[in-house]
C-alpha positions as CSV (number, residue, x, y, z in Angstrom):
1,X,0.0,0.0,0.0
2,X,3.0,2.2,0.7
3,X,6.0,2.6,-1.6
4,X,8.4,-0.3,-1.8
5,X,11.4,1.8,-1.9
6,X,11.3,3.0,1.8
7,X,13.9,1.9,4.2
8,X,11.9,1.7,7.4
9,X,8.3,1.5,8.7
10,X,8.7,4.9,9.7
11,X,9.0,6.2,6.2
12,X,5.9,4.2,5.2
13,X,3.8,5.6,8.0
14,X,5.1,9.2,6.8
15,X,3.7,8.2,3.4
16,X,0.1,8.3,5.1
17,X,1.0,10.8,6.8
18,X,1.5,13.4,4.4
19,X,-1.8,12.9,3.4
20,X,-3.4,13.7,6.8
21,X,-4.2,16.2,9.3
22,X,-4.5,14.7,12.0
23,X,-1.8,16.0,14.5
24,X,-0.1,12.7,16.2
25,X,0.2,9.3,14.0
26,X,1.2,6.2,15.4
27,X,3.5,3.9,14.1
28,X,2.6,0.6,15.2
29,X,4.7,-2.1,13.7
30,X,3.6,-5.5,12.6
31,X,6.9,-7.6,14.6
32,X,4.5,-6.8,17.7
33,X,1.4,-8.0,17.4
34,X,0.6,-8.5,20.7
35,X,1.1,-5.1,22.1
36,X,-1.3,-4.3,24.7
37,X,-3.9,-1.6,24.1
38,X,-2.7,-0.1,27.6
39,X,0.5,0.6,26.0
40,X,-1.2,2.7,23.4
41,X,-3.6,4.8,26.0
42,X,-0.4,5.6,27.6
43,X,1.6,7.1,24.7
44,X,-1.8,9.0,23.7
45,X,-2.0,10.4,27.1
46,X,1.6,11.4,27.3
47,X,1.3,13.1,24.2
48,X,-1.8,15.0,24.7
49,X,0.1,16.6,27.6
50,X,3.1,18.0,25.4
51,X,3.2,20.5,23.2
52,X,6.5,19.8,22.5
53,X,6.1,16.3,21.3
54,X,8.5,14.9,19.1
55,X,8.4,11.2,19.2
56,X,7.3,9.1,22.6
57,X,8.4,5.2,22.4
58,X,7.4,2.7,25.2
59,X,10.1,0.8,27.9
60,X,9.6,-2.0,30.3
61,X,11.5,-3.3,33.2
62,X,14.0,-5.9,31.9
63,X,14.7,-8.1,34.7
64,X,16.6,-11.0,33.8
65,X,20.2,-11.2,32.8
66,X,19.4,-13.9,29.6
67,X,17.1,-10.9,28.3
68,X,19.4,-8.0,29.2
69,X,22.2,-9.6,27.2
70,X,20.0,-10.8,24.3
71,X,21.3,-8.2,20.5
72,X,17.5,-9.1,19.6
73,X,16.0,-7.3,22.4
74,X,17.1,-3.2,22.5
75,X,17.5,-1.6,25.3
76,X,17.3,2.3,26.2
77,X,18.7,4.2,29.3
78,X,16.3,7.6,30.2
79,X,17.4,10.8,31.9
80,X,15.6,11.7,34.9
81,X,12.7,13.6,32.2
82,X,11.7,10.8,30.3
83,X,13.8,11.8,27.2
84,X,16.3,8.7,26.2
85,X,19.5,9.3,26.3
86,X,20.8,6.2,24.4
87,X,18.8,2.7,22.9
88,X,21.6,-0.3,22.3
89,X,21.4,-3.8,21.5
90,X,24.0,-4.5,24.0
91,X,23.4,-3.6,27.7
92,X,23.0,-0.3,28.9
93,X,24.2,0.9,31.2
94,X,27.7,-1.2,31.9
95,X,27.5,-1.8,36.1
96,X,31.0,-2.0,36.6
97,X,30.7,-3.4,40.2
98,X,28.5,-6.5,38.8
99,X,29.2,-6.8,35.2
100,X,26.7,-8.9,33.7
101,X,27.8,-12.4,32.2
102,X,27.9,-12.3,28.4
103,X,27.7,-15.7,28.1
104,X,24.3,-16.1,30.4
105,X,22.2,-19.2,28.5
106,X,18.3,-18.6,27.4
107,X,17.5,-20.5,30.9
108,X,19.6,-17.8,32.9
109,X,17.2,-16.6,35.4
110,X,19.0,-14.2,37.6
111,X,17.5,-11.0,37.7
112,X,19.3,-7.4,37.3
113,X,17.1,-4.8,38.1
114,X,17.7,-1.3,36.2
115,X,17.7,-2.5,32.9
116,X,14.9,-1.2,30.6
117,X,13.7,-3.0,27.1
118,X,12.2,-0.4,24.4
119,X,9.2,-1.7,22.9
120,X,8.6,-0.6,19.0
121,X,5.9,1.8,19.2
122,X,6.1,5.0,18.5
123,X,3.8,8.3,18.5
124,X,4.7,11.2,16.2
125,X,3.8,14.5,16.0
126,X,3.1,14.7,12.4
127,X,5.0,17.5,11.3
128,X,8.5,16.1,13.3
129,X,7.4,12.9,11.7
130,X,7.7,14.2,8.0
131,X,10.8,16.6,9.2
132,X,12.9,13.1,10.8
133,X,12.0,11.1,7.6
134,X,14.4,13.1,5.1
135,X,17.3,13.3,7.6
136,X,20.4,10.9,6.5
137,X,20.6,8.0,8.0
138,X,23.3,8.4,10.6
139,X,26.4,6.8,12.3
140,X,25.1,5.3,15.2
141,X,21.7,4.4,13.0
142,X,23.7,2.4,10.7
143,X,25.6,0.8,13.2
144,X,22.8,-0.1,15.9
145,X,20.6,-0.8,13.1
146,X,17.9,1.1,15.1
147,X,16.5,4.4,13.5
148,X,15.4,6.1,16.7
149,X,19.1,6.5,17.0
150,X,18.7,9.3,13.7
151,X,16.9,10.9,15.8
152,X,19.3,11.8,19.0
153,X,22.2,12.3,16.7
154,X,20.0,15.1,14.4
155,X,19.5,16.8,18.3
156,X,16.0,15.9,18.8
157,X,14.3,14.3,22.0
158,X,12.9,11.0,21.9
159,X,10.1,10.6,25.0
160,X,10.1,7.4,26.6
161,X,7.4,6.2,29.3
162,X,7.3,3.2,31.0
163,X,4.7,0.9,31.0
164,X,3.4,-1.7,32.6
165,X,2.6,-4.5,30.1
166,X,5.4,-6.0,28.4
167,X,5.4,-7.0,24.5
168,X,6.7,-9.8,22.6
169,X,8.6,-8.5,19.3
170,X,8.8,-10.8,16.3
171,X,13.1,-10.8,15.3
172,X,13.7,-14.5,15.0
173,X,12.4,-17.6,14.4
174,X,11.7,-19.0,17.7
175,X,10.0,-15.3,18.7
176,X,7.3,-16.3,15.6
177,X,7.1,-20.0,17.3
178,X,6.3,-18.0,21.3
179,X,3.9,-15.4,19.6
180,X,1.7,-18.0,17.3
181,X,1.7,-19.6,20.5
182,X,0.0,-17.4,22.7
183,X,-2.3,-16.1,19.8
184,X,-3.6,-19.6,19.8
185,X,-3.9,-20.0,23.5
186,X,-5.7,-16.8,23.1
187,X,-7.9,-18.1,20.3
188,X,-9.0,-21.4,22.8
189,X,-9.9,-19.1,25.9
């Protein structure tokens, strides 16, 4: 529906954008189809509050160390306003007292408290939506491989709140094999 020569979802939801008026769009991506609706009625309601909205994105308490550690799930440390200072696929922050062990398994339960998981939702304000869109892709974009990263280099804040259900993103094989799992215990209940 979009054209096929964009090089992210957020250049597709600009697309539709550009034809609206509506004043926030919200760019909900299809690797999380389970994201709760409670996630959405928080963005909306953190936006409504701020006229001067760029971009808010959702985080979650990331607990265990197997998770933290994980390049498939990003992470993103906050300053004390809510406005994300970094987002990473490796941890963030470093706790040099009690490094974390980079070689934790997927059955590694021990839980680190202060991590934070970014979940892939994001609400625009239109107009900084069609303004990030033609910015280059940048340094730490290209190398993350996360394009809220274009963003913070170009100077602009990205608003994070935390909420309280967690999401399961689609990234790899075994997330689709967790995910059309719990859609089809959903579909039995």
């Amino acid at each position: 529906m979009t054209s096929p020569h964009h090089r992210s979802g957020s250049d597709r939801v600009a697309e539709v954008a550009a034809g609206l008026s509506e004043e926030l769009i919200l760019n909900l991506q299809g690797d999380e189809p389970l994201l709760p609706a409670s996630t959405i009625r928080v963005l909306v309601e953190f936006a409504r509050t701020r006229r001067d909205l760029t971009v808010v994105t959702a985080m979650v308490p990331l607990p265990h160390e197997r998770d933290i550690i994980n390049p498939n799930i990003v992470k993103v440390v906050s300053d004390r306003n809510g406005k994300a200072l970094y987002f990473s696929r490796l941890p963030i922050p470093y706790r040099k007292d009690s490094p974390l062990s980079l070689s934790a398994g997927v059955d590694h339960e021990r839980l680190r408290p202060g991590y934070f998981k970014h979940i892939g939702i994001y609400l625009y304000r239109r107009e900084f939506l069609l303004k990030y869109v033609n910015f280059t892709p940048t340094p730490l974009e290209i190398t993350e491989s996360l394009e809220q990263l274009r963003i913070l280099e170009n100077g602009f804040p990205v608003y994070t709140v935390q909420v309280e259900e967690d999401s399961v993103s689609v990234d790899t094989a075994e997330d689709l094999e967790i995910v059309g799992a719990l859609i089809a215990q959903r579909e039995v209940k």
